[in-house]
LOGUPA-51202 format. One line per field, with one value per residue (C-alpha): x, y, z; residue number from 1; residue in three letters. Coordinates in steps of 0.2 Angstrom, whole numbers, always signed. Example, Ala and Ser with C-alpha at 12.3 -4.5 7.8 and 13.67 -1.06 7.14 Angstrom:
# residues 2
u <- (+62,+68)
v <- (-22,-5)
w <- (+39,+36)
pos <- (1,2)
code <- (ala,ser)
//
This chain:
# residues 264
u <- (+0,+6,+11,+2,-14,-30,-43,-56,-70,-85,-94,-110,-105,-119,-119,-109,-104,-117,-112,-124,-140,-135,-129,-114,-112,-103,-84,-71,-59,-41,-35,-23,-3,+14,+15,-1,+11,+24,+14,+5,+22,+27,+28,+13,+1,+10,-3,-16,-26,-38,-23,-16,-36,-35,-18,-23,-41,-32,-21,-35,-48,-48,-64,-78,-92,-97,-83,-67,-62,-53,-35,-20,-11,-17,-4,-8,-15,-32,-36,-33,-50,-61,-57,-58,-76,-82,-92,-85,-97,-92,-75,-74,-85,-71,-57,-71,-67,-50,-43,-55,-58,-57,-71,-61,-55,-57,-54,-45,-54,-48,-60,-58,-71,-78,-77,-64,-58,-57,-43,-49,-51,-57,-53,-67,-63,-76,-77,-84,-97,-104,-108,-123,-125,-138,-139,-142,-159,-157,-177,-174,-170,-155,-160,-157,-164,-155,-162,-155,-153,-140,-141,-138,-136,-150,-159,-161,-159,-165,-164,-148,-146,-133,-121,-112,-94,-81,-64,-58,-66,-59,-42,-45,-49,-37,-24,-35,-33,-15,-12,-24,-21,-24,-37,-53,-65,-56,-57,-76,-81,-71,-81,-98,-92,-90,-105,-119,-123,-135,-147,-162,-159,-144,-125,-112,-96,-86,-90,-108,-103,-91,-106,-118,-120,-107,-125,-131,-113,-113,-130,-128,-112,-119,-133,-121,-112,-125,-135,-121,-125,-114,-106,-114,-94,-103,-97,-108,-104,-103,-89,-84,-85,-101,-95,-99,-87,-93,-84,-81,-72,-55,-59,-38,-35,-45,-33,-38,-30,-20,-16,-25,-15,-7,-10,+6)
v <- (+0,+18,+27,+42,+30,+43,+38,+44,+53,+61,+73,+84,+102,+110,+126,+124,+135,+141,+141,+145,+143,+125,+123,+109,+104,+86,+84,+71,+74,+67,+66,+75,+71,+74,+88,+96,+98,+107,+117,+124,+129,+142,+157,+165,+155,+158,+162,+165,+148,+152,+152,+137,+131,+137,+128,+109,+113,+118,+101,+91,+92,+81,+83,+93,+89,+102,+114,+103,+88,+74,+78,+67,+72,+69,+82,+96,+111,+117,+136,+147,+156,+141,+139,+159,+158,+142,+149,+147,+135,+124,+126,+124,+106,+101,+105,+94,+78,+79,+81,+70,+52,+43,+37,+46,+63,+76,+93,+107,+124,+138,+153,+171,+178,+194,+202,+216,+217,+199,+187,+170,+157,+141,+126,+115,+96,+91,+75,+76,+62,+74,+91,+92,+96,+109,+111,+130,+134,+149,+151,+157,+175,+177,+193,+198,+211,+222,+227,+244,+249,+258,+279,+277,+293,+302,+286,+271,+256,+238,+225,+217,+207,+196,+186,+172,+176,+169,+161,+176,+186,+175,+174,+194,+193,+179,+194,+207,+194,+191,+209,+212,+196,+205,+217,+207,+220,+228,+206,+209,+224,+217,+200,+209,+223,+208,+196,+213,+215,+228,+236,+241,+238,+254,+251,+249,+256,+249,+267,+261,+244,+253,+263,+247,+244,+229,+221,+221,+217,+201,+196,+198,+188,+175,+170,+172,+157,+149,+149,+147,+130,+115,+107,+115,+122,+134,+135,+146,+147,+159,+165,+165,+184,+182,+187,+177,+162,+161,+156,+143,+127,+123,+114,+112,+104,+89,+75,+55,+36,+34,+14,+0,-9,-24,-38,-49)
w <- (+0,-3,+9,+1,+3,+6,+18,+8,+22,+14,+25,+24,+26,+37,+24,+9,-5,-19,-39,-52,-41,-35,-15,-14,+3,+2,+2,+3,+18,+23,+40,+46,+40,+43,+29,+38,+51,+43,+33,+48,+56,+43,+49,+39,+50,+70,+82,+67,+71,+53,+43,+48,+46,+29,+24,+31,+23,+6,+9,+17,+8,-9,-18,-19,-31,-41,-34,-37,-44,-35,-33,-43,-28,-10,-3,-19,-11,-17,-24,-9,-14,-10,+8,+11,+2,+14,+29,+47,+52,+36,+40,+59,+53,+41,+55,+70,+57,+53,+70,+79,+67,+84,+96,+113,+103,+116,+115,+129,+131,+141,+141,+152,+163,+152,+167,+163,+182,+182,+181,+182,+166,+164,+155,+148,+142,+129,+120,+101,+101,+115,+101,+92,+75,+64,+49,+40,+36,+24,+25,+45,+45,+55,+66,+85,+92,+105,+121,+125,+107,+99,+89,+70,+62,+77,+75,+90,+81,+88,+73,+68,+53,+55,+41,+43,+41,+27,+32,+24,+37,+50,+45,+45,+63,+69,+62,+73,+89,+87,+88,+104,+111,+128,+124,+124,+121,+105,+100,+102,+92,+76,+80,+81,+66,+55,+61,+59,+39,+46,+59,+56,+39,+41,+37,+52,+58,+70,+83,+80,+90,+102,+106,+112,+128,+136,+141,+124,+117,+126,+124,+102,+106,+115,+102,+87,+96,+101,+85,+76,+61,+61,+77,+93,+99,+113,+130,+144,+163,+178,+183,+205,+201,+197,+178,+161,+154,+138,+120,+109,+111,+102,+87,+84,+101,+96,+100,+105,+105,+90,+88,+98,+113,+105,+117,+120)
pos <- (1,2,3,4,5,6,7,8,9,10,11,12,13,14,15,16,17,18,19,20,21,22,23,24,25,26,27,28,29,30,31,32,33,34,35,36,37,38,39,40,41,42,43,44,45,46,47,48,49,50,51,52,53,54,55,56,57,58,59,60,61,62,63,64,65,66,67,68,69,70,71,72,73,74,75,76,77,78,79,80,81,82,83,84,85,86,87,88,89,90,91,92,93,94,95,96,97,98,99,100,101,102,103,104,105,106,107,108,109,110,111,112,113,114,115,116,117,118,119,120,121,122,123,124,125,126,127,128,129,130,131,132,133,134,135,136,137,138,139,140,141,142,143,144,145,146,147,148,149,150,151,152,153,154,155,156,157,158,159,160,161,162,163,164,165,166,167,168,169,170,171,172,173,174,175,176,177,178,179,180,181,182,183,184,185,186,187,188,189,190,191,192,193,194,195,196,197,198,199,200,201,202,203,204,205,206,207,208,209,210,211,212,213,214,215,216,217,218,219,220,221,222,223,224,225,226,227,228,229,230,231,232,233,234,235,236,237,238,239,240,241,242,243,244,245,246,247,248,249,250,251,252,253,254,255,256,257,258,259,260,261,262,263,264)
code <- (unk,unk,unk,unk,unk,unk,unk,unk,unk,unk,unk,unk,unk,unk,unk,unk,unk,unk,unk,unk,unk,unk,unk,unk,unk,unk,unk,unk,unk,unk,unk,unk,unk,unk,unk,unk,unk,unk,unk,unk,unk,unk,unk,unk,unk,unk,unk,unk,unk,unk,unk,unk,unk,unk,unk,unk,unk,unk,unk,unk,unk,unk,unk,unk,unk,unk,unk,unk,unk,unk,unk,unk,unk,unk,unk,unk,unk,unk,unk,unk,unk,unk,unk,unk,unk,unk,unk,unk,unk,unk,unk,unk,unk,unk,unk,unk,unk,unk,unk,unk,unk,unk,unk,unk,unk,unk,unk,unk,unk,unk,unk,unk,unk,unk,unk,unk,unk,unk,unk,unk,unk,unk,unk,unk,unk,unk,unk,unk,unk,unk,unk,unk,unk,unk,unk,unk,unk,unk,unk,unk,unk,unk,unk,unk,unk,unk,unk,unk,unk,unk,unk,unk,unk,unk,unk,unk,unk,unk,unk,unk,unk,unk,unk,unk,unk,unk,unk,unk,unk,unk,unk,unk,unk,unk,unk,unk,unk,unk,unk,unk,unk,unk,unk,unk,unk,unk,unk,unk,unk,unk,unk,unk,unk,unk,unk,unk,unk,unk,unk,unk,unk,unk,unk,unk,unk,unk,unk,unk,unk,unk,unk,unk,unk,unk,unk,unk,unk,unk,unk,unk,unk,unk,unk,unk,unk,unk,unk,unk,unk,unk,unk,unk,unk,unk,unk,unk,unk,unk,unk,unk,unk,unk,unk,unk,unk,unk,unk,unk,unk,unk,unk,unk,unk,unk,unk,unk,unk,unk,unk,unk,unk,unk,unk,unk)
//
């Protein structure tokens, strides 16, 4: 057998990517390999976890009906521009399977209390067999309404229409994060600035988010993650401060038994 042998695994993304009218959401998968590894250490990808999604997605990722034909070549990299087009939920889905083909595969989260004078964080162990999974219904409108509200242009505005964001986008933010690693609340308004298409049906700036109240910052970020399609990856607790520990769990720590016990 080859060593280049591909364990072909077909998935059903819960999104997928739309050409000429028609929505392809199934996709051939790899698991993850030794040149994954090296590719993911280059430079361009250090503490930017999208990027490194985006090069073992362009390596993993083998065929896509209707998008891509099966590569000659299990290590060729795909067009760059098809994994910045793929939604986060259909990316973070394709990055659950790669990294956790085993029964056990767990995964290690450490989140912060959003409390700003707080100091604590804690770190949740989740096993994949555990995470739900949801499918996108583009018929749902995907709206949240604000309690407090916020002025736009001498007007208070409630509705926001909310987009799910590109890995593009993401990769955008993971820059954003690396640069404020410390600065949570900065981390939030470029989440929230890229997640809001719209509210009440009026364009955004980003002083239109910093001018929300926290409560209503937290509660639009709360149900993006929670209401988010694909693999349920929400975490929500309370802090010992009484604060919010909420956030996402690690999709890249996902790790389990690799070989079965030979007996002797």
């Amino acid at each position: 057998m080859s060593g280049n042998h591909v364990i072909g695994m077909e998935i059903n993304l819960p999104v997928g990517i739309e050409k000429d009218g028609v929505i392809y959401k199934k996709l051939t998968l790899d698991r993850k390999r030794g040149v994954d590894d090296e590719n993911m250490s280059s430079s361009e990808c250090e503490n930017n976890g999208q990027k490194a999604s985006s090069i073992l997605l362009r390596r993993a990722i083998q065929e896509f009906p209707g998008i891509l034909e099966r590569k000659p070549n299990p290590n060729q990299l795909i067009p760059e521009d098809i994994v910045l087009e793929m939604t986060e939920p259909d990316r973070a889905t394709c990055i659950v399977e790669i990294l956790s083909q085993y029964p056990d595969a767990v995964t290690t989260t450490t989140i912060p209390c959003q409390q700003q004078t707080c100091d604590l964080s804690y770190t949740f162990s989740t096993n994949k067999k555990d995470l739900e999974f949801t499918e996108f219904d583009p018929d749902v409108p995907m709206q949240f309404e604000l309690n407090d509200g916020v002025i736009i242009n001498g007007t208070e505005c409630f509705i926001c229409e909310l987009r799910l964001l590109t890995g593009l986008q993401t990769e955008e933010l993971g820059e954003i994060g690396k640069i404020n690693a410390k600065n949570l609340p900065i981390i939030q308004t470029a989440n929230l600035f890229y997640a809001i298409k719209s509210i009440d049906g009026l364009p955004i700036t980003k002083d239109v988010i910093r001018n929300m109240t926290s409560d209503d910052r937290i509660d639009l970020s709360t149900y993006i993650m929670k209401n988010t399609p694909g693999y349920n990856l929400f975490i929500e607790e309370k802090c010992s401060c009484g604060g919010e520990v909420i956030g996402v769990i690690d999709v890249a720590n996902f790790s389990g038994t690799r070989r079965k016990t030979k007996k002797k």
